[in-house]
Backbone as CSV, one residue per row, in Angstrom:
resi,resn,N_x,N_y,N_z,CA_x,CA_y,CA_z,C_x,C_y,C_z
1,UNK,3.310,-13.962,-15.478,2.509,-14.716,-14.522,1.252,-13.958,-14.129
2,UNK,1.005,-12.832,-14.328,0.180,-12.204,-14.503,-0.359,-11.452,-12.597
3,UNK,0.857,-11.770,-12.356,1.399,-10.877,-10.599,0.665,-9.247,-11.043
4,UNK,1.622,-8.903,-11.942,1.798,-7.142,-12.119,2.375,-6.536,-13.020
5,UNK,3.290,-5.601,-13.314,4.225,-5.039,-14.417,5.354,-6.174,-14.730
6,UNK,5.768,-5.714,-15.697,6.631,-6.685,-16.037,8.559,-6.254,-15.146
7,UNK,8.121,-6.009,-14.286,9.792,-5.745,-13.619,10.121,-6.709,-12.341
8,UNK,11.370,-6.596,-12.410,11.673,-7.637,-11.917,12.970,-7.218,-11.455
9,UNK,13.714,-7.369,-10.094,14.947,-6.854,-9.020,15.526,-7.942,-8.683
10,UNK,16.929,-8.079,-8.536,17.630,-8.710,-7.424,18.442,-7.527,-6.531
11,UNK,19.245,-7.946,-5.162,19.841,-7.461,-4.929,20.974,-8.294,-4.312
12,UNK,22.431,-7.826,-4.905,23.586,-8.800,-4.721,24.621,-8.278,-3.585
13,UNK,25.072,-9.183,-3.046,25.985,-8.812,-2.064,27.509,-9.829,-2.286
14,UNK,28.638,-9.493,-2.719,29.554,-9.675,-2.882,29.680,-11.389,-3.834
15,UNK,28.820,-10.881,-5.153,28.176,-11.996,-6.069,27.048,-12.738,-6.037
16,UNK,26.327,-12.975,-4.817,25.490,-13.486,-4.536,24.662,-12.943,-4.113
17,UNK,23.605,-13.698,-4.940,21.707,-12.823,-5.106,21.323,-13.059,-3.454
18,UNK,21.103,-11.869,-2.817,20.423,-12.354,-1.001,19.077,-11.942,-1.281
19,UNK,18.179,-11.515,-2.672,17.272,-11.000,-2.449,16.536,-11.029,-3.899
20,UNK,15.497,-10.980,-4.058,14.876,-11.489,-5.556,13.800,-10.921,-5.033
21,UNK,12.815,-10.067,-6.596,11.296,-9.959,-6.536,11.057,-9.900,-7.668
22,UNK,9.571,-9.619,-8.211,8.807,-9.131,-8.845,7.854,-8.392,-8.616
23,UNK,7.167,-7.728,-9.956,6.296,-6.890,-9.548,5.161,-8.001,-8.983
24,UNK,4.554,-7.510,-8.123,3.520,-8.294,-7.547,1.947,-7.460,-7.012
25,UNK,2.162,-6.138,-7.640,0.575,-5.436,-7.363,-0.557,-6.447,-7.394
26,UNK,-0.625,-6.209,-8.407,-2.362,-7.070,-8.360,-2.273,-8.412,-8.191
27,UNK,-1.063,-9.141,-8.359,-1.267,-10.739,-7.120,-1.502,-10.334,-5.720
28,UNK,-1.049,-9.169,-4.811,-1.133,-8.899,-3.589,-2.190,-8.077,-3.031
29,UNK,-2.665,-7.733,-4.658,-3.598,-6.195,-4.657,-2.774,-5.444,-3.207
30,UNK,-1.170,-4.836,-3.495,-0.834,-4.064,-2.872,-0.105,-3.136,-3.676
31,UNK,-0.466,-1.910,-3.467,0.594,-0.895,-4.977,2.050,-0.733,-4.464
32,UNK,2.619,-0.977,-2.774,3.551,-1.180,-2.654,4.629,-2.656,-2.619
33,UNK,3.652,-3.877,-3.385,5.032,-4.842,-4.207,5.132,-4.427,-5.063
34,UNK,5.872,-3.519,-5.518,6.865,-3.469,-6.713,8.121,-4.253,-6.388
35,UNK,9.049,-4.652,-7.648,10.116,-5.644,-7.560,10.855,-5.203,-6.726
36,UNK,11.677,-3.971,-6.563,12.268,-3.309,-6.083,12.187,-3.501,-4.315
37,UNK,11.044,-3.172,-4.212,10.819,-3.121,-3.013,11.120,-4.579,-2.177
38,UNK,10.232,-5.160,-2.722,10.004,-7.268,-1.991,11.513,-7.443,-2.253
39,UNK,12.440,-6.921,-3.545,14.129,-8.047,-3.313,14.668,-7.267,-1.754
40,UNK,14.352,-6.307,-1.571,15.095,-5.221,-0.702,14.596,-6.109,0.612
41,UNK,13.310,-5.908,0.605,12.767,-6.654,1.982,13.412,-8.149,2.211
42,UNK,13.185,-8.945,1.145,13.743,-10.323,1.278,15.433,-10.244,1.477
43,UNK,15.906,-9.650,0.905,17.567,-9.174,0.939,17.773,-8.707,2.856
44,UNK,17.138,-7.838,3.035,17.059,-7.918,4.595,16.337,-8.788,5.719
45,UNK,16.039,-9.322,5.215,15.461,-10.589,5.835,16.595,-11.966,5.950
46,UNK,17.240,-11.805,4.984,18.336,-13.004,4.543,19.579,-12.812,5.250
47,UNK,19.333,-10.704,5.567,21.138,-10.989,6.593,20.283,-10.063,7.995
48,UNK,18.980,-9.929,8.271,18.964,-9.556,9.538,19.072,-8.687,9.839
49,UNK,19.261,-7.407,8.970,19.705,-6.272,9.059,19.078,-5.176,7.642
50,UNK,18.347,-4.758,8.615,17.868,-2.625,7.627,18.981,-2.354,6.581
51,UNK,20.236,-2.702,7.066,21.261,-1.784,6.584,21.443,-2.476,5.362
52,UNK,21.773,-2.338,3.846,22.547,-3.428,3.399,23.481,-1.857,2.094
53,UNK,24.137,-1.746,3.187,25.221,-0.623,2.612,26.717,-1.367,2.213
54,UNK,26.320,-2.383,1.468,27.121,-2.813,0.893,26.589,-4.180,-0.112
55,UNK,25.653,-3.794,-0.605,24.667,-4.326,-1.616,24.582,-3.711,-2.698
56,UNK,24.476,-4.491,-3.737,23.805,-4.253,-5.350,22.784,-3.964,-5.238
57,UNK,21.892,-3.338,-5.850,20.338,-3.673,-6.849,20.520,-3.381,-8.171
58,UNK,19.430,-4.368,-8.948,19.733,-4.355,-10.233,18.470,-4.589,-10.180
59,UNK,17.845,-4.054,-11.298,15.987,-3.880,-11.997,16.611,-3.819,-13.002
60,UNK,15.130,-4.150,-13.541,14.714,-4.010,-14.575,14.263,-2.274,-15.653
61,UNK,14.010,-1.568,-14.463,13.599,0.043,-15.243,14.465,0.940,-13.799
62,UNK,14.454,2.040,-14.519,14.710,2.751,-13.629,13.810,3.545,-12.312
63,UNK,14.191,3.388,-11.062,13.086,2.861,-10.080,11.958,3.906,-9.697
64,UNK,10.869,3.875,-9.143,10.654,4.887,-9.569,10.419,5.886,-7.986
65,UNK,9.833,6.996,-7.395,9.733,7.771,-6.552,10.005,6.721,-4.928
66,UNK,9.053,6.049,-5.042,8.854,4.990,-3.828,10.005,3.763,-3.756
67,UNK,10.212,3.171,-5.091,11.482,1.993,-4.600,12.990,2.923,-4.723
68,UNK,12.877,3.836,-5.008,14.189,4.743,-5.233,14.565,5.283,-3.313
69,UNK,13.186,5.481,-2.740,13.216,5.685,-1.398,13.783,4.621,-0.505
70,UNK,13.439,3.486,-0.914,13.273,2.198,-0.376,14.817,1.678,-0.784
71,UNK,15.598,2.357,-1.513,16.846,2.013,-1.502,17.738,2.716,-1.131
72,UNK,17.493,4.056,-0.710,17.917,5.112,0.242,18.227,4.340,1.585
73,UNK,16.900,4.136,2.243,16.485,4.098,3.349,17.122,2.569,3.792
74,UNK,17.411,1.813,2.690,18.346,0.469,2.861,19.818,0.457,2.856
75,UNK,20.443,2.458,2.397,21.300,2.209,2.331,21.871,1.817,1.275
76,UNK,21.714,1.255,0.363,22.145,0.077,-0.928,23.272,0.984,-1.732
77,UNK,24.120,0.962,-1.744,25.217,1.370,-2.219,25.455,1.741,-4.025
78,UNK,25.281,0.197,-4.187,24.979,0.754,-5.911,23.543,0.270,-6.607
79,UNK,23.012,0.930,-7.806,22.205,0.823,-8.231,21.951,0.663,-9.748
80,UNK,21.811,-0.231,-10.523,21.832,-0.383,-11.555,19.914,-1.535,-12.816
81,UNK,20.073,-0.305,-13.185,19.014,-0.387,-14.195,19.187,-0.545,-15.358
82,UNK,17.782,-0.993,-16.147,17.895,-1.520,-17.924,17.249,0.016,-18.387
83,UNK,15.440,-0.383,-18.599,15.169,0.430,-19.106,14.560,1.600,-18.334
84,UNK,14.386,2.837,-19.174,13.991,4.033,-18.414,12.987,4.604,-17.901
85,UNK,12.793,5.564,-17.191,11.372,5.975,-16.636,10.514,6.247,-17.868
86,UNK,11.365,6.813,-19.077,10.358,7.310,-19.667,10.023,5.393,-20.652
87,UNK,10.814,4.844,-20.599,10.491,3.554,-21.532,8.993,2.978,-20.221
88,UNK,9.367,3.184,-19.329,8.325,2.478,-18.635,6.803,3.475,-18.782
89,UNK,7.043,4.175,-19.062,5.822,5.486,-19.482,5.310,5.423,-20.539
90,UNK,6.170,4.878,-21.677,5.700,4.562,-22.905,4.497,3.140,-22.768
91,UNK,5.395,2.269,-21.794,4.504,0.967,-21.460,3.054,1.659,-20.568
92,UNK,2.884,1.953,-20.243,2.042,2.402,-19.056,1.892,2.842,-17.532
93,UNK,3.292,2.637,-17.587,3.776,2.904,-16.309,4.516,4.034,-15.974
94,UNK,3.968,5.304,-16.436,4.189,6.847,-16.023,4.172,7.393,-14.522
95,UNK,5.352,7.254,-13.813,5.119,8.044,-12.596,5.791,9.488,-12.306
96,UNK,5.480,9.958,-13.749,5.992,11.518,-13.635,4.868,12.258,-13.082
97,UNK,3.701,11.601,-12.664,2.625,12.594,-11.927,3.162,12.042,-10.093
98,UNK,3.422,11.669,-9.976,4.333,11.279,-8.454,5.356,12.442,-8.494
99,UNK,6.518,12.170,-9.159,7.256,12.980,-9.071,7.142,14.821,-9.358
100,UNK,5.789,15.157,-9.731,5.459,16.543,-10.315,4.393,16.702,-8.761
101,UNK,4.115,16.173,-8.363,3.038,16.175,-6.641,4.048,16.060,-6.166
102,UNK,5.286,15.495,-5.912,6.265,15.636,-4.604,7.165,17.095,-4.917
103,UNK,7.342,17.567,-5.831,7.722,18.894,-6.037,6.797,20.492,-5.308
104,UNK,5.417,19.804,-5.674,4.146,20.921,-6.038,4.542,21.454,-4.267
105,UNK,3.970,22.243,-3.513,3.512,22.729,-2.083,2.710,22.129,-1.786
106,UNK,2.582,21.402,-0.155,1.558,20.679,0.230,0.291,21.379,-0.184
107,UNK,-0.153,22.275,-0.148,-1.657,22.814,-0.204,-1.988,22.479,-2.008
108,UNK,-1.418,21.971,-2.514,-1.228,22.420,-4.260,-1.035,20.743,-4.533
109,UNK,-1.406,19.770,-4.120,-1.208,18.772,-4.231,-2.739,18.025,-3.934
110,UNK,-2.712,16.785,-5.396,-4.010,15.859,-5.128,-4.555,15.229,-4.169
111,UNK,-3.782,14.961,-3.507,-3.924,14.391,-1.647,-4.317,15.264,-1.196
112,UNK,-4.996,15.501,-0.665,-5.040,16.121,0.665,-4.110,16.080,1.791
113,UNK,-3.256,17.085,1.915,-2.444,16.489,3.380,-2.625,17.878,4.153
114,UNK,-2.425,17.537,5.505,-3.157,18.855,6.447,-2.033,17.647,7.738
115,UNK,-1.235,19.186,8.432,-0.824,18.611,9.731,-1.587,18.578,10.913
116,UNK,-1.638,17.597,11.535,-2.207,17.454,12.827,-1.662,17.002,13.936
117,UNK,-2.362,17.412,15.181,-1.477,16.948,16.865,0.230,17.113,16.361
118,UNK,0.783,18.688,15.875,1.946,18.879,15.624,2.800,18.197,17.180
119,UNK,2.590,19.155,17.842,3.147,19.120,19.316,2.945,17.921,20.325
120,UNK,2.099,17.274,20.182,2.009,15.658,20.465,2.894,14.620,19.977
121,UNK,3.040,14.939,18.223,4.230,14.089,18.106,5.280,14.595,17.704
122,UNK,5.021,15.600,18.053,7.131,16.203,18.088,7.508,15.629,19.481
123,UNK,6.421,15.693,20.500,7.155,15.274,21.890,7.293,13.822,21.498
124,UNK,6.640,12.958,21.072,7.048,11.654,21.095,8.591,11.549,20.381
125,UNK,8.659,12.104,18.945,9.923,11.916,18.718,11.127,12.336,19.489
126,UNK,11.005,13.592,20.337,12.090,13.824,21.450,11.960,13.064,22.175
127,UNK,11.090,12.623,22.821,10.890,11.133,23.369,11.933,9.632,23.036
128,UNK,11.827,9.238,21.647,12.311,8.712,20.929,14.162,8.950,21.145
129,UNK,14.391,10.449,21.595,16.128,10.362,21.172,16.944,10.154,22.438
130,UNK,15.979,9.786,23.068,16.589,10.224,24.848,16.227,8.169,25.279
131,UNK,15.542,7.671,24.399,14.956,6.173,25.080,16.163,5.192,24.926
132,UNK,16.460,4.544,25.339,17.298,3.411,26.264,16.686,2.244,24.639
133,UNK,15.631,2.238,23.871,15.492,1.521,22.858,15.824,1.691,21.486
134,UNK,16.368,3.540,21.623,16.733,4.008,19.814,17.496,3.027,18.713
135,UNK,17.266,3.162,18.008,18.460,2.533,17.297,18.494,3.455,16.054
136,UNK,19.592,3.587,15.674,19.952,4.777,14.927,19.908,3.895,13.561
137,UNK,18.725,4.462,12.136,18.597,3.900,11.139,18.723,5.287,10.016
């Protein structure tokens, strides 16, 4: 359809699909729709809940730095893929320079990253563990 890469996610919960995507970069011009990501979001959208620690995902490649996070952070219990990082590298879709920058030392990395207002938001997050609104994710 000419969305983005050719991958494509569901994520299942006790047989049934609660969650479907595709790649969708350049339909959204956003580099974070990948498939992975949008079934996860729509999958939590469908039961209301961050958590889905008792969910499938199934792609198409194996996921890569960012939807691999994004299924951490959902919790998702099992995970199952076709083809591989490196098959998707062969296609054009190499994110072994992601994964070789999240290894490197911040100072040694293409980004620029530099900490700032350390102590401003460390107090907010102690802030955060003591508030009457936490919710533990």
């Amino acid at each position: 359809m000419g969305h983005g890469g050719p991958f494509g996610a569901i994520v299942v919960v006790e047989g049934k699909i609660i969650g479907q995507g595709w790649n969708q970069v350049v339909y959204r011009n956003d580099p974070t729709a990948h498939a992975e990501v949008l079934a996860i979001r729509e999958a939590c959208s469908e039961t209301g809940s961050f958590h889905l620690s008792n969910a499938t995902l199934y792609t198409t490649c194996e996921p890569c730095p960012m939807c691999m996070g994004a299924a951490y952070w959902a919790h998702i219990e099992n995970l199952f893929y076709g083809a591989t990082g490196d098959d998707a590298a062969s296609a054009g879709f190499d994110d072994s320079h992601i994964q070789e920058e999240l290894r490197r030392p911040l100072k040694q990395r293409d980004i620029h990253v530099a900490q700032r207002l350390h102590k401003e938001c460390r107090e907010l997050l102690q802030q955060w563990t003591i508030s009457d609104h936490r919710i533990v994710y």
